[in-house]
N, C-alpha and C positions, 0 to 999 in steps of 0.2 A: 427421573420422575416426570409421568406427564403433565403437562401446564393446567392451569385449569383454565375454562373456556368462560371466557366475563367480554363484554362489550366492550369498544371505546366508549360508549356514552355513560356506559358504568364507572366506567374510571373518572373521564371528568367529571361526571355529577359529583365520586368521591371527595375529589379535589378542589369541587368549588368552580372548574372551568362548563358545566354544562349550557353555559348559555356562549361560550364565546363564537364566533368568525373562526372556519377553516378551510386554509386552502392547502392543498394538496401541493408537496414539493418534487421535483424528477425523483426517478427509484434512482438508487446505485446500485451496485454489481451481487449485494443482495439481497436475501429477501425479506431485510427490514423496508418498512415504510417510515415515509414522514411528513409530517403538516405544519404548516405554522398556524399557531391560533392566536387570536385578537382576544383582547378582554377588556372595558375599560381604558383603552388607554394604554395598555401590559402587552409584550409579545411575549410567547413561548414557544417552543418545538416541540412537538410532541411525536416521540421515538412508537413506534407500533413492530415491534420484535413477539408477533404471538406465532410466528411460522416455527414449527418443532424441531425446526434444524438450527433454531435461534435462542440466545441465553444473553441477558442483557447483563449478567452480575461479572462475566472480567470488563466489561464499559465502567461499568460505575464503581470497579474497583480500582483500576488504572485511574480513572477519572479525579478520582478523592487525593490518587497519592500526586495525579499533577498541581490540582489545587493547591494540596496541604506547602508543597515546595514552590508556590508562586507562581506557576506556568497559566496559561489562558485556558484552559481546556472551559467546558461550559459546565456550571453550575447544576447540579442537579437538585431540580423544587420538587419534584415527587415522583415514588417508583411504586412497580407492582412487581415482584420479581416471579413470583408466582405466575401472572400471567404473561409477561413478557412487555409493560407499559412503561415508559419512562416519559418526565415533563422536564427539560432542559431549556435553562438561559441562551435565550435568542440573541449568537454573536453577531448577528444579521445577515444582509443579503451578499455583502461586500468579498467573493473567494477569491483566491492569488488571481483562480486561471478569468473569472468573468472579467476583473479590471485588466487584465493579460490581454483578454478578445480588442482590445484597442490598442495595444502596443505600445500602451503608454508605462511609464515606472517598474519599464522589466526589470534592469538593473538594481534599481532601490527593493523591489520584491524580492529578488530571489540575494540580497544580500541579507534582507532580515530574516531571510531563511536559514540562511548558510552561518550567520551571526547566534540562529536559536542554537541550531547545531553545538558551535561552537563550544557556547557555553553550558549547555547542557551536556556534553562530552567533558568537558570539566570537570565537574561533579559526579562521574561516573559513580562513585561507592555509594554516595546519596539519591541518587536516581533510579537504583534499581533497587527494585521491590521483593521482601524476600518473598522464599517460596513461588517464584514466577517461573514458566518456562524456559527453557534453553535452548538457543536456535541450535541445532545439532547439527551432525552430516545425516545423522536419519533422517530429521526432518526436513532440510536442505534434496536428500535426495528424492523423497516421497514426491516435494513440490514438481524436480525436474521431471516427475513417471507423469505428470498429466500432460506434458507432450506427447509421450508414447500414447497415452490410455484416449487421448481425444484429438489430438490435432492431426497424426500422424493415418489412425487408421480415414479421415476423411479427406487425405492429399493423395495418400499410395492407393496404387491400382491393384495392387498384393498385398496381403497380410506381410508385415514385417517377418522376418524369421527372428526363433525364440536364440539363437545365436549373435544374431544383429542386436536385439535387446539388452541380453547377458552383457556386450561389449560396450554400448552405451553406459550400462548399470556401473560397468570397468573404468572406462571414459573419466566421469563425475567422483568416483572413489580417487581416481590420481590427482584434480584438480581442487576439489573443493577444503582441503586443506591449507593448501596456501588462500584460502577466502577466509579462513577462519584464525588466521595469527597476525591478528591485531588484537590490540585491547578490546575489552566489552563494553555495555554501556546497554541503557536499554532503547529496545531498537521499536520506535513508533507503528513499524511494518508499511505504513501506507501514508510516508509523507511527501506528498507530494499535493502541485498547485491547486486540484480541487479540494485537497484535503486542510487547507487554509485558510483564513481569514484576516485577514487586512481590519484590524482596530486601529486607526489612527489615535483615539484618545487616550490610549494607553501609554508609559513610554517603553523605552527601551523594546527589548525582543517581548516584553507583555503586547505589543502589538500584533506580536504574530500569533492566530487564534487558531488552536488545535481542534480537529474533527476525526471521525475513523483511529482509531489508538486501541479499539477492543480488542486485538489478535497481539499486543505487545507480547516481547519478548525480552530475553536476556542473549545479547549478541552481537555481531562485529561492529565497530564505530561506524566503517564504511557503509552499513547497508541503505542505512534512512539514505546518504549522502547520493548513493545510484539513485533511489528512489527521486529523488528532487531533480539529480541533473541528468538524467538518463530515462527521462518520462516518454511515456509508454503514449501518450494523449498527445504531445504537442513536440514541435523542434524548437530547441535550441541552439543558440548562435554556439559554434566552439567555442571562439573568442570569449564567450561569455561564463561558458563549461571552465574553460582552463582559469578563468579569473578566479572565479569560486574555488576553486579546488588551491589553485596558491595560496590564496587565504585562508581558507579553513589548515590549509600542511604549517604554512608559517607561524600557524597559532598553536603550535603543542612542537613538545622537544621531545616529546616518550615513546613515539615510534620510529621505526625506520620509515623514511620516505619511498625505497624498493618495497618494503612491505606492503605498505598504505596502497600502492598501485598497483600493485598485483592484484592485492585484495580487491580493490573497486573493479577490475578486472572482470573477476573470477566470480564474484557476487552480481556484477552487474549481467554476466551470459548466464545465472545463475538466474536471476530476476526477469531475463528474456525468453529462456526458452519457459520457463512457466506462465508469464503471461501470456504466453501465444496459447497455450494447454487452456487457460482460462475464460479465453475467451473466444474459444473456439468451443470451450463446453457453454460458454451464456449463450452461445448463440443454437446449439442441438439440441442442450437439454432446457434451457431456460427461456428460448425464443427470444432472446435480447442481441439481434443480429448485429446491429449499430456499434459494438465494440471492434467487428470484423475490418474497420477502416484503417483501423491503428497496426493491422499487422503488418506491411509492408515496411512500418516504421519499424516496428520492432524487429524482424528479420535483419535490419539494415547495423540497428545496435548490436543485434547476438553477431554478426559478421563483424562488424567491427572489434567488439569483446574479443572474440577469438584471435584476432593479429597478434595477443601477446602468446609469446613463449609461453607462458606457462599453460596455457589454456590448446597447446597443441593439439593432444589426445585426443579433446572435443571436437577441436576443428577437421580432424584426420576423420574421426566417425563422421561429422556430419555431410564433408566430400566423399564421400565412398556412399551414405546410403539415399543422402537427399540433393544429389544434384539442384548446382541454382534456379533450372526452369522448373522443379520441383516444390521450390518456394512461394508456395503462393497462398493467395487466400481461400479457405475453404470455400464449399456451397452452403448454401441456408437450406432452413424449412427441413431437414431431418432430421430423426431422434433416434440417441442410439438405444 
C-alpha cells in the first residue's frame, strides 16, 4: 500500500508539537531520518520513516512487546503509520559508543550489555513474539549474496564466474548450520554500542537503553552476542571479548559450550561478510561513503572467523577466489 504523502509539520501540528525547537540528529545506515524536538521544557525524537522502502509498524510492534516485558526500548507518544511518522521518548544523547569516544567505563558498558543479554536469553519462551520472523538459512544466506551482488563486483577486475558463485552459495549451505544449533531467542539484529544508551537512573539492565530492534527476529542466542563483541565500528580489547563471552557461557547450563563457539564462529563470518556487502552498497548506491573505513576491520574479523574448523569451506573459497591483496576497500563516487 502506498504511504500517503502528509508533512512533518502536519503531523506535529496533529500532535500538539508544532511550535517546538528541531534539530536535526546524524542519519544512520537508513533511510529513516531523525530530530530531536524541544517543547516547553519536553524532549522527543521524532522518527521520519516516509521513504517507501520504510514501514515503522515492526518498530512499534517489537517496541510495545519490549515495553510490555520491562525492557528500555523508548516509549512511543505518537504515530502515523500510514505515513511513516513516529514521536518517541527521548532516551537522551548519552550512546555506549559516544561515552566509549573517551575510553572511559568500557568495561562497566559492555558488562551491562553482556548482563542484558544474559537475562534476556533467559526468558527465551517470553521474549519472543509470536508470529515473528525466523532467522533462516534462506535468509542467512540472501544476507551473504550482498557480498557477491556489491562488494565483490567493485574489487575484481573480472566478473566473478557463475561456477565461482554456485561454490560460494555451497561454501555457506555446509557452514551455516552449525550457526544455527543453539537455542533461539529473539535476536535485536543490530545490538550493538551505537545501538545503546546508557540510563544511569534506571537500575539494573533497565539501564541499558535499546534503539534499531525493527528488523527483530526469531534466532540464534549467539547472534546479538557477535553483534556487541565483533563490532563492525570500533576494536575491542580480546581480553575484554573473552571476559564477556566466559560470562555470558557461565551463565546457562543448556548448551554445549563447542556449540556456543562454533556458532559465534560461523554467525560471526556470517555477520562480516554481509557487512562488507552493506556498506560497500551505502557507499555506490547510497552515497554514504564514511562506512567504507570500517572494512579493513571487518576483513580482519571474517579472517579471523574463518580459523575455526568448521568454517573451512568458507575459508578454502575465499583463498582460491580473493586473494589477501585482493582485500581491500572499494572506490567511491560509483553507482551500480
Amino acid at each position: 500500500m502506498a504511504k500517503q504523502i502528509r508533512s512533518t509539520l502536519d503531523f506535529l501540528r496533529e500532535i500538539g508539537w508544532e511550535n517546538c525547537t528541531r534539530n536535526k540528529l546524524p542519519n544512520d545506515a537508513s533511510f529513516r531520518n531523525y530530530e530531536r524536538l524541544e517543547l516547553n521544557g519536553e524532549t522527543a525524537i521524532l522518527m521520519d520513516a516516509t521513504h517507501p522502502s520504510e514501514d515503522i509498524q515492526p518498530f512499534s510492534q517489537i517496541a510495545y512487546h519490549l515495553l510490555k516485558l520491562g525492557y528500555s526500548a523508548p516509549r512511543i507518544l505518537a504515530e502515523d503509520r500510514k505515513s511513516g511518522f513516529m514521536l518517541l521518548e527521548d532516551l537522551g544523547p548519552g550512546t555506549f559508543s559516544k561515552i566509549l569516544r573517551s575510553r572511559e567505563n568500557e568495561h562497566f558498558l559492555y558488562k551491562l550489555a553482556t548482563d542484558f543479554l544474559i537475562e534476556f536469553h533467559e526468558h527465551a519462551d517470553v521474549v519472543i513474539p509470536k508470529r515473528i520472523e525466523c532467522y533462516n538459512e534462506e535468509i542467512l544466506l540472501a544476507e551473504v549474496n550482498l557480498f557477491l551482488d556489491w562488494y565483490l563486483p567493485n574489487i575484481l577486475d573480472n566478473a566473478l564466474p557463475e561456477k565461482s558463485k554456485t561454490e560460494y552459495v555451497s561454501a555457506w549451505k555446509k557452514v551455516l548450520p552449525y550457526g544455527l544449533n543453539v537455542p533461539k531467542t529473539l535476536v535485536l539484529r543490530d545490538f550493538h554500542v551505537d545501538n545503546l544508551i546508557y540510563l544511569p537512573e534506571r537500575a539494573g539492565i533497565g539501564a541499558c537503553g535499546l534503539l534499531d530492534f525493527q528488523d527483530a527476529v526469531k534466532g540464534p542466542i549467539t547472534y546479538d552476542l557477535v553483534s556487541l563483541l565483533e563490532d563492525a565500528r570500533r576494536d575491542i580489547s580480546s581480553e575484554l571479548v573473552d571476559e564477556m563471552l566466559e560470562h555470558y557461557v557461565s551463565s546457562f547450563n543448556n548448551f554445549s559450550r563447542v556449540d556456543f563457539f562454533t556458532s559465534m564462529a560461523v554467525l560471526g563470518a556470517q555477520r562480516h561478510t554481509k557487512v562488507i556487502g552493506i556498506f560497500t552498497r551505502l557507499s555506490q548506491r547510497d552515497r554514504k561513503s564514511n562506512y567504507l573505513i570500517h572494512i579493513p576491520r571487518v576483513w580482519q574479523m571474517l579472517e579471523n572467523a574463518c580459523m575455526h574448523p568448521a568454517l573451512f569451506p568458507l575459508k578454502s573459497w575465499l583463498d582460491t577466489n580473493i586473494p589477501s591483496h585482493q582485500r581491500c576497500v572499494p572506490k567511491t563516487g560509483s553507482i551500480r
